[in-house]
C-alpha positions in Angstrom: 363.9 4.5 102.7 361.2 3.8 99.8 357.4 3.0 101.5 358.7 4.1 105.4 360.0 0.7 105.2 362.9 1.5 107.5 365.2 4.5 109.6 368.9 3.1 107.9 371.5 5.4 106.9 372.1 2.7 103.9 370.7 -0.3 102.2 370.6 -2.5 99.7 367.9 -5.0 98.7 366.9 -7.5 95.9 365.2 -10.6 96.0 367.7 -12.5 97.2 368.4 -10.5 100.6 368.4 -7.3 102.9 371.5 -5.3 103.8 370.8 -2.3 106.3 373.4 -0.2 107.4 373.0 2.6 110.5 369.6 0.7 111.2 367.5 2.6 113.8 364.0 1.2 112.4 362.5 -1.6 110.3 359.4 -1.7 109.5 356.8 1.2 109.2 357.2 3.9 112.0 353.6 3.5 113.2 354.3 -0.2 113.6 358.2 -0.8 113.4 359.4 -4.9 113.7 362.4 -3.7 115.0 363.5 -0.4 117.3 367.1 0.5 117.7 368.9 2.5 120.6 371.7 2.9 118.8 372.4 2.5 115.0 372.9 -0.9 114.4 373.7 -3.3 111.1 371.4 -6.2 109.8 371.7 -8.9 107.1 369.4 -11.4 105.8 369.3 -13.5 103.5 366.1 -14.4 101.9 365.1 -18.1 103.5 368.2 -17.8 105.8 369.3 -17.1 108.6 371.2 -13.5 109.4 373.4 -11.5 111.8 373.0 -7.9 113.3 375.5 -5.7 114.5 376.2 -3.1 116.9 379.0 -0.9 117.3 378.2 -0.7 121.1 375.7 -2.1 123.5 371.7 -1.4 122.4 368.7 -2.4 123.3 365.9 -3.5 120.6 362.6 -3.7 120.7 360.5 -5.8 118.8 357.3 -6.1 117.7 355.1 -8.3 120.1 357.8 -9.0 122.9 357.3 -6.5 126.2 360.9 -6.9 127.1 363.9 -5.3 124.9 366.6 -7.3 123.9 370.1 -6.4 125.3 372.9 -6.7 122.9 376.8 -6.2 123.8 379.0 -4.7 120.8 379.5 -7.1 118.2 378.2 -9.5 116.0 375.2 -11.5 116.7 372.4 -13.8 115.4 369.3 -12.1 114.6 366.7 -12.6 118.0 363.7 -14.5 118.1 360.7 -13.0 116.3 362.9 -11.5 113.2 362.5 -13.5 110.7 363.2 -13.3 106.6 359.7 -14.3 105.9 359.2 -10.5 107.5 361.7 -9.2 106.2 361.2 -9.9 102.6 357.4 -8.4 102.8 359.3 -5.2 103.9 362.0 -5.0 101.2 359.7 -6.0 98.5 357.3 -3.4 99.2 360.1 -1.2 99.2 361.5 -2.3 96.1 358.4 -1.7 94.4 357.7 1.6 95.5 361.6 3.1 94.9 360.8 1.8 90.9 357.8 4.1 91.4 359.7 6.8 92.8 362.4 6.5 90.5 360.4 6.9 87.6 358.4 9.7 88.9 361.9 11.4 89.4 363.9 10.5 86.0 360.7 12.4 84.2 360.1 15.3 87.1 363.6 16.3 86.8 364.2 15.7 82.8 365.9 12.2 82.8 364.1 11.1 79.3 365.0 14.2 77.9 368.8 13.9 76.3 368.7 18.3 76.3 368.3 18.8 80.1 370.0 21.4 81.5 370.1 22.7 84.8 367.1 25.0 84.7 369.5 27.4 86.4 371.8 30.3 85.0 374.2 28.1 83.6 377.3 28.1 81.4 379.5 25.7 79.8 382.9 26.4 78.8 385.5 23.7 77.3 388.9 24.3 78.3 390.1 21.1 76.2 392.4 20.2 79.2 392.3 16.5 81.6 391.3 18.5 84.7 391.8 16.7 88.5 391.0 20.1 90.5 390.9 23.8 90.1 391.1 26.9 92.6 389.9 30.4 91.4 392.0 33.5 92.3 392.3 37.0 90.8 395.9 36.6 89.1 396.1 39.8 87.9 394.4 42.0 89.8 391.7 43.2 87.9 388.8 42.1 90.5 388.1 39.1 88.7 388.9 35.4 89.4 390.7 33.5 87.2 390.6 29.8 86.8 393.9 27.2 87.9 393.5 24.2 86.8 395.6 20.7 87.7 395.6 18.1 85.1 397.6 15.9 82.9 399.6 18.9 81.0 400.8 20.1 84.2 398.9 23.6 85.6 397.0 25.7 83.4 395.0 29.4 84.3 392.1 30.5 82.1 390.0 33.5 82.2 386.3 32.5 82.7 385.6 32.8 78.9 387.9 29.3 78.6 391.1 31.4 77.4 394.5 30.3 78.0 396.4 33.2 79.9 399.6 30.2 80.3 400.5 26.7 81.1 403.1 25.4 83.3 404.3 21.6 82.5 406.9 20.3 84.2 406.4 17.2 82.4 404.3 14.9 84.8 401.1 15.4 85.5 399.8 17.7 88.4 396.9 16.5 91.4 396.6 20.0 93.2 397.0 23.1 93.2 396.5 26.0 95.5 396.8 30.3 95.3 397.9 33.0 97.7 400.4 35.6 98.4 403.3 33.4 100.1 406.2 36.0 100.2 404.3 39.3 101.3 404.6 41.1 98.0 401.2 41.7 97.3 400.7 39.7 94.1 400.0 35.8 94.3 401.7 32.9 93.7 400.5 29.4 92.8 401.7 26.4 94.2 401.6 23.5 92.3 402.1 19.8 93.3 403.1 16.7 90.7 404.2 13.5 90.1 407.1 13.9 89.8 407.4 14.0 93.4 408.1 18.1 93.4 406.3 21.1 94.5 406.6 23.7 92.4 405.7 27.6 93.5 404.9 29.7 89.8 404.4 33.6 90.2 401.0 34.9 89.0 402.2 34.5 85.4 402.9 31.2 85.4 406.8 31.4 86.0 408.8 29.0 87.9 410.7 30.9 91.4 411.3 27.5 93.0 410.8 23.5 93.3 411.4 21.3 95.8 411.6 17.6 95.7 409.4 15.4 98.3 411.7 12.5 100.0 409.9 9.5 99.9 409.5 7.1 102.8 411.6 4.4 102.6 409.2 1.2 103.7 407.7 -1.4 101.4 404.2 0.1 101.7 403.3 2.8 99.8 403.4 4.5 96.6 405.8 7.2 94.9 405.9 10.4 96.5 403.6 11.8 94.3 402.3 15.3 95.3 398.4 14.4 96.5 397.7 17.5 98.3 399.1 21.2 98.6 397.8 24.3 100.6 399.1 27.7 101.1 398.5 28.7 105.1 399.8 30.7 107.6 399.8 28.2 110.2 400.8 30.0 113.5 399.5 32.5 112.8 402.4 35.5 112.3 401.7 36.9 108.7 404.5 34.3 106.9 402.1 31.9 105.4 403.3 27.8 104.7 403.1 25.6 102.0 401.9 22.0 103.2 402.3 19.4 101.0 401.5 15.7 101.3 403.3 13.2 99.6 404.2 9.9 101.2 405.5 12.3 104.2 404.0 15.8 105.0 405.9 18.7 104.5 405.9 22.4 105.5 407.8 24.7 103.4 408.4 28.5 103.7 407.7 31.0 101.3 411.2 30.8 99.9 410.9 26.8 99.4 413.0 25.9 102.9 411.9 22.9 104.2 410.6 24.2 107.6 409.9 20.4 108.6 408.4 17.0 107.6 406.8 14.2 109.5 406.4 10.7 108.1 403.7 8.4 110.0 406.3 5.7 111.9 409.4 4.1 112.1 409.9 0.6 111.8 412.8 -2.1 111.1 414.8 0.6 110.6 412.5 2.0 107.6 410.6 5.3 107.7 406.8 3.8 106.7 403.6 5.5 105.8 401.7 7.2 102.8 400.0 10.9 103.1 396.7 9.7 101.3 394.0 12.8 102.3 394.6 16.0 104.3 392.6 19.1 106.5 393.9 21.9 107.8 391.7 23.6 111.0 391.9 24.8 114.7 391.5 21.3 115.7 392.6 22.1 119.6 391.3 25.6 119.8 395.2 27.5 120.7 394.4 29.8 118.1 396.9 28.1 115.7 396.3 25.8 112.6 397.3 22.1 112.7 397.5 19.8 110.1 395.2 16.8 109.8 397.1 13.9 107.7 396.0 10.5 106.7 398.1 7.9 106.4 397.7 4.9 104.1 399.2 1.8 106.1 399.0 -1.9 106.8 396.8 -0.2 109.8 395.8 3.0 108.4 396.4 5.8 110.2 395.6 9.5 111.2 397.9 12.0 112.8 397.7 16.0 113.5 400.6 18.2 113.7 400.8 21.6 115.3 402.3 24.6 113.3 405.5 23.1 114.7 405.5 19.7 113.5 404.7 17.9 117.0 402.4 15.2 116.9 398.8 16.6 118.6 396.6 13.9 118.0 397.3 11.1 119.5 398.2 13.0 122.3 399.8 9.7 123.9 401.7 9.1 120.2 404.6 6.1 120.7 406.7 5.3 117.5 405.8 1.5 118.8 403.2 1.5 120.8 400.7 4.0 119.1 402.0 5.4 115.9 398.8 7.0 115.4 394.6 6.6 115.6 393.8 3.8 113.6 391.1 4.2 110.9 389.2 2.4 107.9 391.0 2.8 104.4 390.4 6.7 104.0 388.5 8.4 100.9 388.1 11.9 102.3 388.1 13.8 105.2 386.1 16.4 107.0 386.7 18.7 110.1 384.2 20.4 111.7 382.4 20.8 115.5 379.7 18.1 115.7 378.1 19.8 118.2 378.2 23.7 116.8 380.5 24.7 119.4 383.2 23.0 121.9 385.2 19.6 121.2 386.6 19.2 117.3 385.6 16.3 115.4 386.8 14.7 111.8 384.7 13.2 109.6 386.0 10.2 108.0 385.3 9.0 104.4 385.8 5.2 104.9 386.0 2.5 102.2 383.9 0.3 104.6 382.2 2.8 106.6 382.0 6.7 107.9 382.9 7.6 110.6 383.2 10.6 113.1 386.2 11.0 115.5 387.1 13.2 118.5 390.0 15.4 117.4 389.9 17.2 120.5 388.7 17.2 124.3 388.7 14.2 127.0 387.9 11.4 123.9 390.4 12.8 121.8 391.2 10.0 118.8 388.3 8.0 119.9 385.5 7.2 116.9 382.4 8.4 118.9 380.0 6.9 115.4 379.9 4.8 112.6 378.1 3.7 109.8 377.9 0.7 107.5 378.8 1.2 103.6 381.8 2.5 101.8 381.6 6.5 101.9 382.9 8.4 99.0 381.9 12.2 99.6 381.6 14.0 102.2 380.4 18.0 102.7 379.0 19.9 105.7 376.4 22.8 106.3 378.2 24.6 109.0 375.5 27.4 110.8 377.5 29.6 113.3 376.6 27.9 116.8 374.8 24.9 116.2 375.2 21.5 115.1 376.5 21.3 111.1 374.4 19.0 108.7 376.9 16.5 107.4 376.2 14.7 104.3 377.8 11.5 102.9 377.6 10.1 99.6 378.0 6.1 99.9 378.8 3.5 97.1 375.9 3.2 96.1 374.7 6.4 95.3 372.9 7.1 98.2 373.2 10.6 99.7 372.4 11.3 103.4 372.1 14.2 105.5 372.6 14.0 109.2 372.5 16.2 112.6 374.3 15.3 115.8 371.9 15.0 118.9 373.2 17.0 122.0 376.1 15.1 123.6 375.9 12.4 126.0 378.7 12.7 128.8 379.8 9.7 127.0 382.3 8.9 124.3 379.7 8.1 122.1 377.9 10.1 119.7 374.6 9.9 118.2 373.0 11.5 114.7 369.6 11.6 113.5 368.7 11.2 110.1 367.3 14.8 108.5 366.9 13.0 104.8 368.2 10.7 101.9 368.4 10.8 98.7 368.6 7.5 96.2 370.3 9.3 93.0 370.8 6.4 91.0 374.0 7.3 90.3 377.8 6.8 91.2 378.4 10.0 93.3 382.1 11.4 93.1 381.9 15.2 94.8 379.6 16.7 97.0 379.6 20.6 98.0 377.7 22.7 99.6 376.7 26.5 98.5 373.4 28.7 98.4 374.1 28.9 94.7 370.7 30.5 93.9 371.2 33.4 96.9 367.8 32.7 98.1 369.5 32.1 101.7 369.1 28.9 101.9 371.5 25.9 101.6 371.7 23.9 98.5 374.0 20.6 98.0 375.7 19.9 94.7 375.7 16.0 93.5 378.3 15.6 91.2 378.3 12.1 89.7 380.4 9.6 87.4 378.3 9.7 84.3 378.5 14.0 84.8 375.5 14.6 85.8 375.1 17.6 88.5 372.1 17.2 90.5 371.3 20.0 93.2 368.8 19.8 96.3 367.4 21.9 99.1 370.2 20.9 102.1 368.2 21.4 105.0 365.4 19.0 103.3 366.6 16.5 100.2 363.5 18.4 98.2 365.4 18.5 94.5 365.9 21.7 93.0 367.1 21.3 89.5 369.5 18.6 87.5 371.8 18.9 84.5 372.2 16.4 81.6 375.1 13.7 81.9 377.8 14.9 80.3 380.0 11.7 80.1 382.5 12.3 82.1 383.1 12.2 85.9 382.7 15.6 88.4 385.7 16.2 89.7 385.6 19.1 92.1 383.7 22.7 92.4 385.3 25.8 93.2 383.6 28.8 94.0 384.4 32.2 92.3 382.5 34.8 94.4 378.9 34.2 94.2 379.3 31.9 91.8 380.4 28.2 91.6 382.5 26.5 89.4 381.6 22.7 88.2 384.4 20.5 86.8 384.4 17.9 84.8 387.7 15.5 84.6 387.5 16.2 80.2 387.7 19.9 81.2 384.4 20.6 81.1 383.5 23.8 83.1 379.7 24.7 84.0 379.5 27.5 85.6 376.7 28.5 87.6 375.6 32.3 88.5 374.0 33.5 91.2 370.9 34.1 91.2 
């Protein structure tokens, strides 16, 4: 935070009050007014009283009391000795240094200057299509990638100079796509999923070899079965790769379109209920097989992972009744990775209230081990072979933080440190992670509403470079090779080269 005013994963503060979110530390570090054990949450409001919360029982210290104060998990009022009168010196020093900063940084990095580019070997190219997300994959076989894009015409695939090789349109839009050799033939296909509730597998020239319609669930809540999310895997594995797709149900086809099974989330008065909202596909449990990692929008919302069979993994202990699934915050985005480098799974969760991180496998299986205040709304990971990932989350705000799990506990609980944040000003929609300039380092892509691409050092926040707004939202990067795709939502590519 601006000044060393505090250790939070995310605030917000104006004259009128303070809101601190994964607190660990007001005040300065050399002389904090408040020490955490745990991450906690703190409001005030300027001349009034506030609360703090903890998401499980930590001690505080403060500043000129000898003993800590002891707080069970929950809501509380603030202790004796924190006052707003203290607070509001904090967070108006802070507030005048992060207008400082932020000017420094809108000049640095080429904010007053309308013809900013990345500073980077970069590309545009206009494919004059409404994009939602793209996958590159050599079509044709000539070594080089070619773009598939998902948008309002239906699927399109360009070469990288922005030509149109062909366009599928089934006559609804399209959300995802996804490429690979489904029937063992050597040559790709390219699955497509729409709203018209149908997947749709094309052959590498764009041709139609088979649909198949998504049943919907039958319960009040929910939306049309329109086609969110579509892979191509070989789940077990034994060289016959699925199709998962997620609708309001999940669904695993076979290469020849046969439903091989699908799973909705519960049944209830008599009504099949639930609606596939985000997705992940991983080696949650460690058999050597792929599971499926769904999330369910619900009047409790709700995650579930299925094994390459369709059985229900996660919960372990899953009742139709009695626990229909793990129980989560409104979801936003997903994440799977090993929070520790090695041993028990985890997902991260993209909450609209908070983000949080879960046990998908091991003796807390389905349990959230953390949590952080603030609605997240990107997530990405740095994943080095052994030890503990970097996981970043982008938050409503446009606040961007990187963080590092601390060795485990014993416990069910898990604890992060805070390697950096990042303020961008902006309303973040994508985040990625790549080494884009092959210097072997980490960098993290900040895609933004207004278009803007802002890139920085992973492993320290330091800022790298930063493109002009374009005007229209970032809606996904793809890589292709060595390179990395940037897309825009108007169709905007910019593609950036290695190197």
């Amino acid at each position: 935070m601006p000044g060393d005013t505090a250790d939070a994963g995310s605030y917000a503060i104006d004259e009128a009050g303070a809101l601190f979110g994964g607190l660990r530390r007001l005040g300065p570090a050399n002389d904090p007014l408040l020490t955490a054990s745990a991450p906690v949450s703190l409001f005030m409001a300027a001349g009034e009283d506030g609360w703090i919360e903890a998401g499980e029982p930590v001690e505080l210290h403060l500043r000129g009391r000898a003993d800590a104060v002891r707080l069970t998990a929950g809501r509380h009022e603030l202790p004796a000795g924190l006052t707003a009168a203290a607070v509001t010196t904090l967070t108006g020093a802070a507030m005048a240094d992060a207008v400082r900063t932020a000017a420094a940084d809108y000049v640095q990095n080429g904010g007053a200057d309308d013809e900013a580019s990345f500073g980077w070997n970069a590309a545009t190219v206009q494919l004059g299509t409404v994009a939602t997300e793209a996958k590159c994959f050599d079509l044709d076989g000539d070594g080089a990638n070619e773009w598939l894009v998902a948008g309002e015409e239906g699927v399109s695939a360009f070469r990288p100079s922005g030509e149109l090789m062909w366009r599928f349109a089934p006559g609804a839009p399209c959300r995802t796509v996804d490429a690979g050799d489904v029937n063992g033939d050597g040559a790709p296909e390219v699955a497509v999923g729409c709203d018209d509730t149908s997947v749709y597998l094309l052959s590498a020239a764009g041709e139609q070899l088979w649909s198949y319609r998504c049943e919907p669930t039958t319960g009040s809540i929910g939306f049309p079965a329109w086609v969110d999310w579509v892979r191509i895997t070989d789940l077990e594995p034994d060289g016959r790769p699925e199709i998962i797709a997620g609708a309001n149900q999940v669904h695993c086809l076979d290469g020849a379109g046969n439903l091989k099974w699908e799973r909705y989330l519960r049944v209830a008065r008599g009504t099949t209920c639930g609606d596939f909202m985000y997705g992940a596909i991983s080696d949650i449990n460690g058999d050597g097989s792929l599971e499926v990692l769904a999330l369910f929008l619900y009047s409790y919302h709700q995650a579930l992972a299925f094994n390459a069979q369709g059985e229900i993994v996660l919960p372990p202990d899953y009742d139709n009744d009695d626990k229909f699934g793990v129980n989560i915050d409104l979801p936003q985005g997903v994440l799977v990775t090993k929070a520790f480098g090695q041993g028990d799974t985890h997902f991260a969760l993209a909450g609209a209230s908070r983000m949080y991180v879960y046990w998908a496998s091991g003796p807390n299986i389905g349990y959230p081990g953390w949590k952080v205040e603030g609605s997240c709304v990107a997530l990405a990971a740095w994943e080095p072979e052994g030890e503990p990932p970097i996981i970043f989350n982008a938050d409503n705000m446009g606040t961007v933080t990187a963080r590092r799990s601390q060795p485990a506990r014993g416990d069910e609980w898990l604890a992060f440190d805070t390697v950096w944040n990042l303020v961008t000003g902006r309303k973040v929609t994508r985040l990625e992670v790549a080494d884009t300039d092959r210097d072997g380092d980490p960098e993290l892509l900040i895609g933004t509403k207004d278009g803007t691409v802002q890139i920085v050092n992973a492993l320290t926040g330091e800022p790298e470079a930063r493109s002009s707004a374009s005007g229209s939202a970032v809606a996904g990067f793809c890589r292709d090779g060595d390179d990395l795709l940037v897309l825009h939502e108007d169709g905007q590519v910019d593609l950036l080269k290695a190197g």
